[in-house]
N, C-alpha and C positions, 0 to 999 in steps of 0.2 A: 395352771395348765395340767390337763391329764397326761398327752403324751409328747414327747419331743422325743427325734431326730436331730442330731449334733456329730455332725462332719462325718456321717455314718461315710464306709467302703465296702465292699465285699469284691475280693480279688481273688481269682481261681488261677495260679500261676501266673501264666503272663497275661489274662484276661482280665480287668475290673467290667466286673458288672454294675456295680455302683459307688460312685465318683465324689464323694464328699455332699452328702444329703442332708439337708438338716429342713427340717418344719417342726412346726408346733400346733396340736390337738386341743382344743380345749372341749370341756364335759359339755355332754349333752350336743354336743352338732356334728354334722355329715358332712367330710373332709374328701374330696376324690384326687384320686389320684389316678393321671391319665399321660398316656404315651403310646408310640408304636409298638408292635409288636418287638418284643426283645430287648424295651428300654430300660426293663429291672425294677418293676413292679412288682412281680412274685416273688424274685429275690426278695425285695424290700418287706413284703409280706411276712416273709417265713423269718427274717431278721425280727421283726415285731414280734411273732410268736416263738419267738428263741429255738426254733426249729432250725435254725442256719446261725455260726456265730458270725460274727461282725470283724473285718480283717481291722479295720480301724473304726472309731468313734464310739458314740453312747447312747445308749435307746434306754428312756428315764418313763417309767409310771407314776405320776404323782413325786418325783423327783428319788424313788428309787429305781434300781435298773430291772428293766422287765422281766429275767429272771425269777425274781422275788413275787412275782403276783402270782396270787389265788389262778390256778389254771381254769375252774370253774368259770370265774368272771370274762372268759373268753366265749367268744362263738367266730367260727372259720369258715366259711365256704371256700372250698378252693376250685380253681378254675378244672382242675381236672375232676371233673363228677364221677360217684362213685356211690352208692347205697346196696342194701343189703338183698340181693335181687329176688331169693325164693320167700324171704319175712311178710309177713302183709304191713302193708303200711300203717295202721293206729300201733301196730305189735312193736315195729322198730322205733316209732316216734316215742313211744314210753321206754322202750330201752334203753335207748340213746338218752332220753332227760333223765332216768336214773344214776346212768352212768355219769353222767354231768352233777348227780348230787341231788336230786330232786327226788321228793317223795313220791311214792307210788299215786297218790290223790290229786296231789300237784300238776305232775307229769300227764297225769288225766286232763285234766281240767285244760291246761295248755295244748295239751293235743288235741283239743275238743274244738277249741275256741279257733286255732287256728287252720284245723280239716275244713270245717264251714267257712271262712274266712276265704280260702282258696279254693273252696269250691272242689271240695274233694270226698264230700260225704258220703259218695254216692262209690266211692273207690275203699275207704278204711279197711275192709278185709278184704282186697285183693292182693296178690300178692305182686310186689313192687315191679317183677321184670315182664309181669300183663300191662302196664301202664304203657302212654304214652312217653317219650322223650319229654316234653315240657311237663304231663304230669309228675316224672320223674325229679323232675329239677324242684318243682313246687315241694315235692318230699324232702328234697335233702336241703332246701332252703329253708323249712320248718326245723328238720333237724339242728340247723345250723342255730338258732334261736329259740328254741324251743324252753331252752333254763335258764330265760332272761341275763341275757350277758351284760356287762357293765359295758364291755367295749367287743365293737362286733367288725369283723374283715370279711368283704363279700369280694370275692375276684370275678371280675365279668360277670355279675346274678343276670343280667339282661340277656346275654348268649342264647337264641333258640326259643324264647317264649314269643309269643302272637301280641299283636295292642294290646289284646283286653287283659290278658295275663300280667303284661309290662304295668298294666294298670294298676295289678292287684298288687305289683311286685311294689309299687312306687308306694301307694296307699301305707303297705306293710311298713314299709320304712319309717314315714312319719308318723306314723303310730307308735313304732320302736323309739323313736326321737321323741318323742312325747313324754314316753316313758321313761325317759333317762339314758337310755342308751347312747355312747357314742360309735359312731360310725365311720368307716373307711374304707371307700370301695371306690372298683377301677373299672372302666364303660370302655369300650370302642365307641360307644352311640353318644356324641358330645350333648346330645339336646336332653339326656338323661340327666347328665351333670349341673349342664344348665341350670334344670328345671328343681333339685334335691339340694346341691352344693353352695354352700355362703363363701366356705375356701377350698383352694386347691393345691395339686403341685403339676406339672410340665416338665416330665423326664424326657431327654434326647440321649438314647447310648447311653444312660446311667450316670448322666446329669440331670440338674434341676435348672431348668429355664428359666422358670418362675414359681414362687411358694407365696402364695397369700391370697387375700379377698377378690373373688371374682369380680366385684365392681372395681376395683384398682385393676387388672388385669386390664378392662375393658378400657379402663381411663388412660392408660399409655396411648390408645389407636384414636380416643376422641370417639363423637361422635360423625361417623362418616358414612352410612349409609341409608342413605335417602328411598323412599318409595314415594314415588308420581303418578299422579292418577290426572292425567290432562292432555288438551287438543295441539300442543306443541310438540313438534316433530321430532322423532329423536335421534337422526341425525345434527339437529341442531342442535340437541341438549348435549351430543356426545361432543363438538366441538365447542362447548363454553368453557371458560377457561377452572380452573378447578375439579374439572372432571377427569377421574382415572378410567372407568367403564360404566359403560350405559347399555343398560338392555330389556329389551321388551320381554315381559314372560303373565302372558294370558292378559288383562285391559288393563296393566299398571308398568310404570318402570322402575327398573332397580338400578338404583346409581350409587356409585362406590365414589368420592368425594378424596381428595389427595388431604383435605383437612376441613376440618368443619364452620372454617369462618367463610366458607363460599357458598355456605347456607344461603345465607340473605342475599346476599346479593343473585344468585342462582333464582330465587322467590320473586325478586323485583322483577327479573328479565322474565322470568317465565307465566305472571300474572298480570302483566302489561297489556291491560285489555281481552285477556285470556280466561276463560273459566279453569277454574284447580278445584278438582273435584277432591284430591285428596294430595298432602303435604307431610312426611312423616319423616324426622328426621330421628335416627337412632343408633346405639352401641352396633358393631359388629357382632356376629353370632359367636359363640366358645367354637362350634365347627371352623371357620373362617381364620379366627385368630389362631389355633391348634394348627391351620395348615401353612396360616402366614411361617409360624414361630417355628414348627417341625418341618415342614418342606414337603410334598408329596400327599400320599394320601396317610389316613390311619386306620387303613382295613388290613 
């Protein structure tokens, strides 16, 4: 394992922000970590980069404690952005990869690779605070990575960029993971997590709900939601026994299943001489199960 969490706490007098955490990172994969606002993520963050110490527990790299690592082999984004505003941008991205330990050629080359990458070529000598808001974040997301880190923490990277940028942002990652990099980042946007994450964790108030494989996650709920593409009414569908909610949304329905052995049977009654244009039965979304497990919303 790279990183482990063991019964971490962080307690600010009579507040705990975080409640006995424990997970496990292993090298090379993208770990998210996701909660309401204020569940003790950025604590937990800053605990990881020994920036906050730990009221109780043990944060291990490679089974020593995170203190001891090469600060190099970090890369941070943190949720509060902040870059160097009057600098131009190719100027602070080699500064900053120097300052990280990188050679002046190095630091080139990286900055080169990743300006074009994000579509930023056309900005390199401008100076940072001419930029847009999202160009801005593209800067210091580069920065954040720029001296290839062993293990990289992005707080919210999704905050304020557009699709196509989310695009770029997503791309970026699995390339970083390609390369070795491990990763650890926290979304409001669960279909990000979704779509980058093999594991997680589920903070409530600076608990852990749940720590492990997004597929086990999903596999406590079963498979229980159905999409129906058919001439059977859905007031009917919504009175079949099995059924928790049924609803029409544009020429299909979405039905939410109390368990998923009402599959079949659900199939026989509703194909009984009926055409089924479409029959989909499948996991609950990470949005869905995030708001079954936290309660409310996660904006």
């Amino acid at each position: 394992m790279m990183l482990q969490l063991e019964n971490v706490v962080k307690r600010y007098k009579d507040f705990t922000a975080v409640d006995q955490l424990s997970f496990i990172m292993e090298p090379g994969e993208i770990f998210g970590l996701i909660g309401q606002n204020g569940a003790g993520k950025t604590t937990t963050f800053r605990m990881i980069l020994d920036l906050q110490e730990t009221t109780e527990g043990t944060i291990t790299w490679e089974g020593q404690p995170i203190r001891n690592i090469n600060r190099d082999y970090l890369g941070y984004l943190p949720e509060e952005r902040g870059i160097f505003p009057t600098m131009k941008v190719e100027e602070q991205l080699l500064y900053l990869g120097e300052l990280r330990g990188m050679t002046k050629k190095d630091a080139k080359e990286q900055a080169q690779f990743w300006i074009e990458r994000f579509e930023l070529d056309d900005k390199r000598n401008e100076k940072a605070e001419t930029l847009s808001k999202g160009n801005q974040q593209k800067v210091q997301l580069i920065a954040s990575f720029i001296h290839r880190p062993k293990f990289l923490i992005l707080d919210e990277p999704f905050s304020g960029l557009d699709p196509v940028n989310k695009d770029l942002l997503k791309d970026a990652i699995l390339l970083l993971k390609d390369r070795g990099t491990t990763i650890l980042f926290s979304s409001h946007q669960m279909e990000n997590v979704e779509e980058l994450c093999d594991h997680l964790c589920i903070l409530k108030q600076g608990h852990s709900l749940f720590a492990g494989s997004l597929l086990d996650l999903k596999k406590q709920y079963g498979k229980v939601k159905l999409r129906l593409r058919t001439d059977y009414p859905l007031d009917a569908l919504a009175a079949l026994e099995g059924v928790e909610e049924a609803t029409a949304f544009r020429d299909e329905y979405m039905i939410t299943l109390q368990d998923e052995r009402y599959a079949k049977t659900i199939f026989d009654i509703v194909s009984n001489g009926l055409f089924i244009e479409k029959f989909s039965l499948d996991y609950l979304s990470l949005d869905e199960i995030f708001k079954h497990k936290v309660g409310g919303t996660h904006v």
